[in-house]
N, C-alpha and C positions, 0 to 999 in steps of 0.2 A: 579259256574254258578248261575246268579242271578234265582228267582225262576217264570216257566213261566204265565203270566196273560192271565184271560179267556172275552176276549169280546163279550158281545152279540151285536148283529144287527137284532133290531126290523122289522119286515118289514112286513105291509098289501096290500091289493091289489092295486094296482098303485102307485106302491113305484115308486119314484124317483128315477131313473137308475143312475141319475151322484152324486148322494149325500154322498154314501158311499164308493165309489171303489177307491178313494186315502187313506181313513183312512182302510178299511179292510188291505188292501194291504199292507200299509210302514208299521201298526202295527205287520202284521206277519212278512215281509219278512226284516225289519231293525230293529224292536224290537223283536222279539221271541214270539209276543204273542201269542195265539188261537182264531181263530175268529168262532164263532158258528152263526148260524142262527136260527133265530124265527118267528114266523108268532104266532097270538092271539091264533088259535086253533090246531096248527102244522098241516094247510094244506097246500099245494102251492098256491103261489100268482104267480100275473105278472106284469110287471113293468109297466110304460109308456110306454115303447118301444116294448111290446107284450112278451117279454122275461120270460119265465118259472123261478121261485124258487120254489125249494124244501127246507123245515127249515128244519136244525136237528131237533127242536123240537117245543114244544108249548111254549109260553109265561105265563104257570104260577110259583109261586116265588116258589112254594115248587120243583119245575123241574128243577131252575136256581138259585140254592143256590150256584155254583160256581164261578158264575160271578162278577171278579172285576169290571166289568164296562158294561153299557148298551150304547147304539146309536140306540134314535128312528129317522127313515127315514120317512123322508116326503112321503105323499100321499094326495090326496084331499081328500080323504076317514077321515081322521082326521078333515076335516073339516065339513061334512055329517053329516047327521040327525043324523045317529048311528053309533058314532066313536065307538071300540072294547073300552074298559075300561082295561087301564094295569096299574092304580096307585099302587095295589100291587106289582107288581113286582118290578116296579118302585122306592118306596119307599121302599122295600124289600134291594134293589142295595145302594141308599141312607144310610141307616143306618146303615150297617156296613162297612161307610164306600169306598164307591164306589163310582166309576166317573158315573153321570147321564147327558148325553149330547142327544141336541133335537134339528133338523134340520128343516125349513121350517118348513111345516104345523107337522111334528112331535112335533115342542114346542110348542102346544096344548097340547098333552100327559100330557108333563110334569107341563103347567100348571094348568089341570084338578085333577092332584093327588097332588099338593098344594107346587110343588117344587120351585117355584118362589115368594114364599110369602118374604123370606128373600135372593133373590139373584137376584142382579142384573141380567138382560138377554137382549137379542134382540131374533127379529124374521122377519117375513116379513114384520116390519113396525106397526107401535102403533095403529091406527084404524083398522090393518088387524085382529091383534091380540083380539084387544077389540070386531071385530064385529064376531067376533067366541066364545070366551069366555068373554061376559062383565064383567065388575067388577073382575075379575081373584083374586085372594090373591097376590098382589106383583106388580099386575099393575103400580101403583107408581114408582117403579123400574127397570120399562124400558127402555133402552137406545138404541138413535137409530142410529145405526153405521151400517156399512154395509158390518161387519166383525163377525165372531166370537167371541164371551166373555166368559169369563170364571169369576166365584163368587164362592172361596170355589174349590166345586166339583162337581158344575153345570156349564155344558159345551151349549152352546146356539148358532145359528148360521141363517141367512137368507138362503133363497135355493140356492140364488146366491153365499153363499160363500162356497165350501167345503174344498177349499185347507185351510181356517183360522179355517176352521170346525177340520180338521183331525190333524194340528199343534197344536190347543189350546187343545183338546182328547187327543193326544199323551203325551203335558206338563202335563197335569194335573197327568196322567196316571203314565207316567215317569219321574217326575221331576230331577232325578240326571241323566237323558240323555242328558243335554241340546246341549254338542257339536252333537250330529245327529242331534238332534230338530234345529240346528241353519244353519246343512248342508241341512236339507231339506227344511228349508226357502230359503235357497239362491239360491236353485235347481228353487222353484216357482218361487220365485221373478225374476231370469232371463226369464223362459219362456216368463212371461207378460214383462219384461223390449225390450226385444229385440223383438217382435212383433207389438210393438208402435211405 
């Protein structure tokens, strides 16, 4: 039995309610993984929708020395005066090694701790991103799709996309899954196909 992987899900106050619940979800329940919760200071937040979290824990890296992979979740609060600071962590997940993927105003996060200097990414859009973090380290290698990307083991995604968000997380995550990774593309891509 392959060996089980630990995801963390970043999440500060006014997290984005739709942005992680396809990737929590198919990671555990068709890959075996663990999904942990975090919050900056391991207190509860609340989503957009008024919705309570409780974190397992706190966001710092000597706490989440288990984790193969991180998913910071959007909030506006990433884009606020005083975003929480998780580049540690962050690059903590990065260097040995691990998938660092950043959703919506979450890929601020990651490009405040300097993860986008060498990898390509998107996000809400190239002036969205500049007029929060100008000059960023990696600017230049922005691409603006209005999907998910993936560079390496940085996983990048607009708010708008979660289902390309939790598919390209997943590959990166489990690349010798690809037949599931290919059954739950075809899962999405019918919903939107027969809805049109």
């Amino acid at each position: 039995m392959p060996e089980q992987k630990t995801i963390g899900f970043l999440f500060i106050e006014g997290f984005a309610d739709w942005e992680y619940g396809l990737l929590a979800a198919s990671a555990v329940e068709w890959f075996g993984a663990r999904a942990v919760s975090l919050t900056p200071d391991g207190n509860p937040v609340a989503g957009i929708s008024g919705f309570r979290l409780t974190p397992d824990r706190s966001a710092g890296a000597d706490e989440n020395d288990d984790l193969d992979a991180i998913a910071v979740i959007g909030s506006d609060e990433w884009a606020g005066k005083a975003p929480p600071d998780v580049a540690d962590l962050l690059n903590a997940v990065a260097s040995r090694g691990g998938v660092v993927g950043g959703i919506c105003a979450g890929t601020l996060a990651l490009a405040r701790a300097g993860l986008f200097e060498k990898a390509r990414h998107t996000s809400n859009g190239r002036d969205w991103i500049n007029g929060h973090e100008a000059g960023y380290a990696g600017d230049n290698l922005y691409q603006d799709v209005p999907h998910a990307m993936t560079d390496g083991k940085i996983v990048s995604a607009p708010g708008s996309a979660p289902g390309t968000f939790a598919l390209a997380f997943l590959k990166t995550l489990y690349p010798e899954r690809g037949s599931d990774l290919a059954r739950m593309r075809t899962l999405f891509a019918k919903e939107y196909a027969e809805a049109s």
